[in-house]
C-alpha atoms as one frame of an Amber mdcrd trajectory, in Angstrom:
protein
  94.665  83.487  -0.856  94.619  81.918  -4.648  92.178  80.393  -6.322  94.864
  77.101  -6.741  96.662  75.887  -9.642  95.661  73.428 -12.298  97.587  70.714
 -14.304  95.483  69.332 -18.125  96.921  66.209 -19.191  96.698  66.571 -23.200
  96.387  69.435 -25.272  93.956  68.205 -28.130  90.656  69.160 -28.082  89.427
  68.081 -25.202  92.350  69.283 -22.878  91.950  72.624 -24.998  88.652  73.215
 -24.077  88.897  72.298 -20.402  92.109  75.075 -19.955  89.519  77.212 -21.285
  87.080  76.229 -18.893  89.682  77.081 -16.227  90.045  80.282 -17.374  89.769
  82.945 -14.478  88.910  80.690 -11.929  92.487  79.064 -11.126  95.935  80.873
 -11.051  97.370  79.140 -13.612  96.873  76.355 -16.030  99.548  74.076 -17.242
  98.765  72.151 -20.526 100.692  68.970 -21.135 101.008  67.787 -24.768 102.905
  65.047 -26.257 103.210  66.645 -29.841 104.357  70.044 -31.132 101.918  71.556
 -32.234 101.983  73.143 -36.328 102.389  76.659 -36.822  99.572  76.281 -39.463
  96.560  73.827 -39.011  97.807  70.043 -39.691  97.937  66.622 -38.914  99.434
  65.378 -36.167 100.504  62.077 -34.825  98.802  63.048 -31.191  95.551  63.095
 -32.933  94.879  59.607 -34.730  91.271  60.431 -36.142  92.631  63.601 -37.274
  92.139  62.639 -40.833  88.904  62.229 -40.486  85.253  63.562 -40.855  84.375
  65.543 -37.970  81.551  67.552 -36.989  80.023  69.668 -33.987  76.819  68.446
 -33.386  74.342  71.107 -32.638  74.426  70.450 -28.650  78.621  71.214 -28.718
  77.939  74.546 -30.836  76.107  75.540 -28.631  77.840  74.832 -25.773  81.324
  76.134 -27.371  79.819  79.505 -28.383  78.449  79.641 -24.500  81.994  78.756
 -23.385  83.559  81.270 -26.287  81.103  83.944 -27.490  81.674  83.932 -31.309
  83.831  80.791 -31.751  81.359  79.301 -34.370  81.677  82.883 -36.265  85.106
  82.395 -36.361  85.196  78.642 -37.204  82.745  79.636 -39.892  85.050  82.963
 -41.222  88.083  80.496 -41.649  86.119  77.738 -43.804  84.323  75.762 -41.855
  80.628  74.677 -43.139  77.254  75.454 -41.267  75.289  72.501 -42.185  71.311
  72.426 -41.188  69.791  69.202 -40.470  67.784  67.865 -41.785  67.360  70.549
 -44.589  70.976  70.348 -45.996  71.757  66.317 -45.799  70.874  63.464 -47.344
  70.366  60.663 -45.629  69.432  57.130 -45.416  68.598  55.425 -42.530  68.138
  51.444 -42.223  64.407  51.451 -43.397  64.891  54.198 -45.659  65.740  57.914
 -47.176  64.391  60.672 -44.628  62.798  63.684 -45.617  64.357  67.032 -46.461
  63.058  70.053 -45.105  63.866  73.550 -43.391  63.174  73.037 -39.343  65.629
  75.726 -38.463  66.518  73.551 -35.141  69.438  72.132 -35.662  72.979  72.761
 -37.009  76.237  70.957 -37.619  79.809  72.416 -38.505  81.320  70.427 -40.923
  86.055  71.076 -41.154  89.076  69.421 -41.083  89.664  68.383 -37.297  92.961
  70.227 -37.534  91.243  73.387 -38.487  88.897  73.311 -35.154  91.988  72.150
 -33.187  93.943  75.583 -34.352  90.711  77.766 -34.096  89.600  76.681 -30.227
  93.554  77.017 -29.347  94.368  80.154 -30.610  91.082  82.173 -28.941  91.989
  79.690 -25.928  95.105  81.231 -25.499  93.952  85.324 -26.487  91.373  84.674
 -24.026  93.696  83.890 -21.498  95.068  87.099 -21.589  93.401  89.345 -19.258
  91.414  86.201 -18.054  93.768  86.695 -14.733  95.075  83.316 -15.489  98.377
  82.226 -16.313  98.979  79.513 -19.618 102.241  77.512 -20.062 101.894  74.407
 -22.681 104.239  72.514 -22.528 104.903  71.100 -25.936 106.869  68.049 -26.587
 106.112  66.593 -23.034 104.200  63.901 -21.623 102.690  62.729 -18.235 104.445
  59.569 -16.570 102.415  59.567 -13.662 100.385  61.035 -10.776 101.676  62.567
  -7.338 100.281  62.140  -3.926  98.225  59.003  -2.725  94.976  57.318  -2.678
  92.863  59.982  -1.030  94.390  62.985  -2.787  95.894  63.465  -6.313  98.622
  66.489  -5.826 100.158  66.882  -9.139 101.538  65.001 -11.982 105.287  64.221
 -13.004 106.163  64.408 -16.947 109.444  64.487 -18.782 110.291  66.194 -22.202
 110.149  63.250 -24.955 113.543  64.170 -25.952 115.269  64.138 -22.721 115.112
  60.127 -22.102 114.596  59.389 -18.700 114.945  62.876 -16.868 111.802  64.244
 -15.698 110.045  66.716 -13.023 106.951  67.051 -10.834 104.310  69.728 -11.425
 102.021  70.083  -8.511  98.439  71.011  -8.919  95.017  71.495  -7.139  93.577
  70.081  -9.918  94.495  67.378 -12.488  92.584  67.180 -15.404  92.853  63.918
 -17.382  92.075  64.682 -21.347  94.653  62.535 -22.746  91.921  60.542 -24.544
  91.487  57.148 -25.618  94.838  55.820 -24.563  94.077  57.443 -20.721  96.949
  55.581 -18.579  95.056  57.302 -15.295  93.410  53.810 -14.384  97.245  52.443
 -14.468  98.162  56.033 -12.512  96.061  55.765  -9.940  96.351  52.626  -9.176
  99.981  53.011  -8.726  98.960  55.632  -5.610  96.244  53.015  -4.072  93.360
  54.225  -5.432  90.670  51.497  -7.095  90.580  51.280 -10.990  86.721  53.091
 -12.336  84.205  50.414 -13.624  84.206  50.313 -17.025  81.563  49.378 -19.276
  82.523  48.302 -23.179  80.143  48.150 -26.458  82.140  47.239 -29.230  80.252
  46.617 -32.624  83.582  45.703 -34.074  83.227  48.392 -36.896  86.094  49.981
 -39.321  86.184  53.029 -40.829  88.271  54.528 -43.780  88.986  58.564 -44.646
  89.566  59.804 -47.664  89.727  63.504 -48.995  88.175  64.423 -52.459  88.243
  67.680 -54.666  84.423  67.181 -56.696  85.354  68.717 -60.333  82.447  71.469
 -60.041  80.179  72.997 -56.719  78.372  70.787 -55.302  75.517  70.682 -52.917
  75.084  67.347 -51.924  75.772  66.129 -48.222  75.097  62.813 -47.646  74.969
  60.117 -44.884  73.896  56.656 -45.501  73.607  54.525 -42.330  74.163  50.593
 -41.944  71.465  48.132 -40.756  72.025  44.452 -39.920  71.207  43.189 -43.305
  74.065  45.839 -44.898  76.649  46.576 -42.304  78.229  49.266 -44.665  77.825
  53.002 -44.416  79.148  56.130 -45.755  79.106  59.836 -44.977  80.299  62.372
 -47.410  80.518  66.114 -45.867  82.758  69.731 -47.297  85.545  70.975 -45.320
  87.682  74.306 -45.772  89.468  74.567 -49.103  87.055  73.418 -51.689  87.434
  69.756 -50.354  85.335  67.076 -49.250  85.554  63.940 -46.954  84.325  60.790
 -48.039  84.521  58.533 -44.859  83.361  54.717 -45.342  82.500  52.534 -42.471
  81.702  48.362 -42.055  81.252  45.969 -39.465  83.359  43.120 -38.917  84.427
  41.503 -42.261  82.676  44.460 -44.021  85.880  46.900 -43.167  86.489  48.893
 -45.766  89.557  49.675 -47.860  92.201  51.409 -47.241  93.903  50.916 -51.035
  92.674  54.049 -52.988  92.218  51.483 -55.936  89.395  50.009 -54.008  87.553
  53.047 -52.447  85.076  53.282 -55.553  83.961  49.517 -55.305  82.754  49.349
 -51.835  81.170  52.711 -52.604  79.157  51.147 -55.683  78.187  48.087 -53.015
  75.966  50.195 -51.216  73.789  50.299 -54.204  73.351  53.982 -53.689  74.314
  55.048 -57.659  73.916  59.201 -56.809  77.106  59.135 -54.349  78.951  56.511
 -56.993  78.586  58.124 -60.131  79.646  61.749 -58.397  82.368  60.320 -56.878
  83.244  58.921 -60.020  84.429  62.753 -61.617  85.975  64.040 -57.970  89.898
  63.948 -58.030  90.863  62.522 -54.681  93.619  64.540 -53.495  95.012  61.753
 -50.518  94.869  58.503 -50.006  92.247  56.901 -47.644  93.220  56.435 -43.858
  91.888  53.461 -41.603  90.825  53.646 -38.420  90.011  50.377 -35.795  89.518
  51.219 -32.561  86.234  52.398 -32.327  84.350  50.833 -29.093  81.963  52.515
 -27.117  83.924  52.272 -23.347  82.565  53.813 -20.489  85.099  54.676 -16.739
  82.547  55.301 -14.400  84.613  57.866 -12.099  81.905  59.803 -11.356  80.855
  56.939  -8.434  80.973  57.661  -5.367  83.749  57.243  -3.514  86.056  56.179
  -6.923  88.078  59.118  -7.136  90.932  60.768  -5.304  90.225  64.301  -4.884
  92.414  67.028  -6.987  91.339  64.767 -10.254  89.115  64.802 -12.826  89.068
  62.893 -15.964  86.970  64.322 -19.048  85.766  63.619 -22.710  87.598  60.595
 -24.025  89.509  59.955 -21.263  86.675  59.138 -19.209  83.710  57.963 -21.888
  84.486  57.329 -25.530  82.040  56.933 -27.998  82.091  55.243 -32.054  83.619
  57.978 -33.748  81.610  57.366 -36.527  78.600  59.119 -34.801  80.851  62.197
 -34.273  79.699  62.761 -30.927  82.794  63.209 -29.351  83.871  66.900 -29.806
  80.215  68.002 -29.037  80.358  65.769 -25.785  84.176  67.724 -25.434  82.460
  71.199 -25.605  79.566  70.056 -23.043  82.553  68.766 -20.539  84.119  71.824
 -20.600  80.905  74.099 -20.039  80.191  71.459 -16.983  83.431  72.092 -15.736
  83.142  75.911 -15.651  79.331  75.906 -14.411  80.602  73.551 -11.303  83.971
  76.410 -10.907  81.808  79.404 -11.203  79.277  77.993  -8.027  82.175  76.889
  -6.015  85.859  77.469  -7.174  88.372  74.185  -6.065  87.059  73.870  -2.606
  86.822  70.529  -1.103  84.656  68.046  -2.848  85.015  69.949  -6.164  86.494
  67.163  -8.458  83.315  64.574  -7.587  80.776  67.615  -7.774  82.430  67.953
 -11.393  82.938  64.486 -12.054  79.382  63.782 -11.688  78.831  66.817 -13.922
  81.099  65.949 -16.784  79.183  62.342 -16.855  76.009  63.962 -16.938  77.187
  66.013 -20.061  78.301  61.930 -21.580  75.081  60.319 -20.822  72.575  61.255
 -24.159  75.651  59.929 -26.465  76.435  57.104 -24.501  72.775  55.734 -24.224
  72.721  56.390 -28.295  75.865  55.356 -29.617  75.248  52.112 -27.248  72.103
  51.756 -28.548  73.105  52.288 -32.245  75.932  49.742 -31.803  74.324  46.997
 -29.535  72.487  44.739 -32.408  76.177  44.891 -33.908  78.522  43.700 -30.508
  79.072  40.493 -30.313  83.003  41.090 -29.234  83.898  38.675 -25.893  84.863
  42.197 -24.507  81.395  43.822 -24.700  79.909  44.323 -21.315  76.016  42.194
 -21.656  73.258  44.832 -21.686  70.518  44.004 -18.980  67.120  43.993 -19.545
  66.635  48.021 -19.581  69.217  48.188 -21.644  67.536  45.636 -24.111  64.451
  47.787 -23.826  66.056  50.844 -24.378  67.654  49.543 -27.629  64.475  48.136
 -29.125  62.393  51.330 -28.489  65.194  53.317 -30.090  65.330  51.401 -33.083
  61.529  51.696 -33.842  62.215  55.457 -32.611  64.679  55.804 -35.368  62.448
  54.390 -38.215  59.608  56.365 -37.461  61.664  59.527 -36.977  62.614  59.187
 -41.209  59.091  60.640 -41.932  57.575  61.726 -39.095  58.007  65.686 -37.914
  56.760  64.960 -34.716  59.136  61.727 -33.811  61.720  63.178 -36.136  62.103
  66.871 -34.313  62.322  64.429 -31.189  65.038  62.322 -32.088  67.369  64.894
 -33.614  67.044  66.925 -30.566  68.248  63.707 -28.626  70.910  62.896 -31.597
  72.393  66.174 -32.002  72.428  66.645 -27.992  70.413  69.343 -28.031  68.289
  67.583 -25.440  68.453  64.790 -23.100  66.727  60.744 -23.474  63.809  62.145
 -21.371  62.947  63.961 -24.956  62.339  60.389 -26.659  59.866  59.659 -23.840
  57.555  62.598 -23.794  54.074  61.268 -24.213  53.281  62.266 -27.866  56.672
  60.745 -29.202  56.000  57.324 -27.027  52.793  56.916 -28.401  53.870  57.298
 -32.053  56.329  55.303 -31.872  54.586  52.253 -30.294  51.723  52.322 -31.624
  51.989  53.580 -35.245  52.926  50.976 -37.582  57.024  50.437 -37.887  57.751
  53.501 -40.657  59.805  52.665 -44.158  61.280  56.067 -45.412  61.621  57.258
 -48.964  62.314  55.211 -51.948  64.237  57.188 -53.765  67.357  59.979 -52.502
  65.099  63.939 -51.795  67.796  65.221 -53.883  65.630  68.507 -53.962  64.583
  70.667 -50.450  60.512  70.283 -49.600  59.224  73.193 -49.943
């Protein structure tokens, strides 16, 4: 008898890791992708943040080198940064500059999203061989729908972009939705009878702008500076492979920032921060700066009982999206795919599976959705934002005095980046010696002044 056959709806990332995750436990794997993808690592229409900053978080490394012994070696080997937090960045949160110093914990890899898209496919598919598992991508092609009915999700049915209306089924065990922010599975399954998830939407209303920069000598200078209510505007400024860095620019509603190159240096110099002006001032930026909208926290709660067919599963974007501007979502796409193979390797696709690994994948969404949410809250206002109740109001006023005291305080601080770099789940924040320091010590204010220089 097999072990069944399995259908991934988008081959970024996300869908990239999950065939992975698939790997030796299913007959075959069939990845669906709209684009073609480059022969060399690139930009593609498919992926519309691919201009910009990205990052795994520590949580996603180390679920990606637990998923792909050796990945971050190789990420590493073709020019991607190792970045140590908080040793190695600079940055400013709302109430001020946070210390510098080794703590060995944590550590971020800093590249061009096309360069981990290329990496994580390529060992995808070498692993595949031998894996006992059969690949086929289909390139060019894209879903149209789902097959079978309310109870039971049997396959999907795409068609070739270029062949207009002609298309064909593909059945499947398994459907795995990674086709991101733009999911059409609530649309899909309604179509077979099935009820639409829940959905829960934060929206802080906040814009964001990419641009790529060559600095005119080495530099060592990462550096993040946050916004707070009185100065919705932020930047983050992080190396990549090639010698180039990413300056990426965010603002709340009517604080957007440009996306003329001629304007890129004055909202810099408006965040009164004259270090990151005056270097920017002798970097040679080598493209223009790309905007991005659609950043809203939104939340499809599949994993409830009862809400989803069996033979589907929806993961990463597809199912909870996050502000990109945290850069939470390839570490959360890493820690879906490691669910997805912990939940195959007790059980296989018996009968049940896609809820067992439904409620999995959410688990592996919950630490950035309860802190992008509570980052964005005191920002939503949008008549689309779902209310918060009164736990979440609690939850967002605890974090912010969390976050202040976490600027200069090792013991809050080690806390909250294990929480922030989902290393560790919320139930880190509330461990007795962080809840006391943070209620009852007086509300922190950082540094004054940038720690250009390491503590030693």
């Amino acid at each position: 008898m097999g072990k069944g056959d399995a259908v991934v709806v988008g081959g970024g990332l996300a869908g990239t890791l999950a065939a992975g995750a698939l790997l030796g436990h299913v007959d075959t794997v069939t990845l669906v992708e709209r684009d073609r993808y480059p022969e060399q690592p690139a930009f593609r229409k498919g992926v519309p943040q691919g201009r910009h900053l990205h990052v795994f978080l520590s949580g996603g490394r180390r679920a990606l080198e637990e998923l792909f012994p050796g990945l971050n070696g190789e990420l590493e080997a073709a020019g991607a940064h190792r970045l140590e937090a908080p040793r190695d960045v600079i940055t400013k949160a709302p109430n001020g500059w946070q210390r510098r110093f080794h703590e060995g914990r944590h550590a971020t890899t800093s590249c061009t999203r096309a360069l981990f898209d290329a990496t994580v496919r390529a060992r995808v598919l070498a692993d595949a061989e031998g894996s006992g598992t059969r690949v086929e991508v289909l390139q060019g092609t894209e879903a149209i729908g789902l097959l079978g009915g309310a109870d039971r999700v049997t396959g999907v049915r795409v068609r070739a972009r270029d062949a207009g209306r002609t298309g064909r089924e593909l059945p499947a065990d398994l459907v795995v939705d990674a086709s991101g922010r733009g999911s059409r599975a609530p649309k899909w399954l309604a179509e077979l009878g099935a009820p639409a998830p829940r959905e829960e939407i934060v929206d802080a209303g906040i814009g964001y702008c990419t641009q790529m920069f060559r600095p005119a000598e080495p530099l060592d200078m990462v550096m993040v500076i946050q916004p707070r209510p009185d100065r919705p505007r932020g930047a983050a400024w992080s190396p990549v492979e090639g010698g180039n860095w990413l300056l990426t620019l965010s603002g709340v509603r009517g604080q957007h920032p440009p996306t003329e190159g001629s304007e890129v240096l004055g909202f810099v110099k408006s965040l009164n921060e004259p270090t990151l002006y005056e270097h920017l001032r002798t970097c040679e930026p080598v493209s223009p700066p790309y905007g991005f909208r659609d950043t809203s926290n939104r939340r499809r709660h599949y994993d409830t009982p009862g809400a989803l067919p069996e033979g589907f599963l929806a993961v990463s974007d597809a199912a909870c999206t996050f502000n990109p501007i945290y850069g939470q979502g390839m570490a959360v796409a890493a820690l879906s795919g490691l669910a997805l193979r912990r939940c195959l390797a007790e059980s296989g696709l018996r009968p049940g599976f896609a809820a067992t690994a439904q409620r999995a994948v959410a688990r592996a969404s919950d630490t950035a959705w309860l802190t992008a949410v509570g980052a964005d809250r005191p920002y939503a206002a949008d008549a689309g934002t779902t209310p918060p109740g009164a736990a979440e109001r609690l939850r967002s006023w605890y974090f912010g005095r969390l976050a202040d005291r976490a600027a200069i305080d090792p013991v809050v601080g080690a806390a909250f980046r294990d929480v922030t770099y989902l290393a560790a789940g919320p139930s880190r924040l509330l461990s007795p010696g962080v809840a006391l320091r943070t209620v009852l010590l007086p509300r922190a204010r950082g540094l004054t002044d940038p720690p250009l220089r390491v503590e030693s």
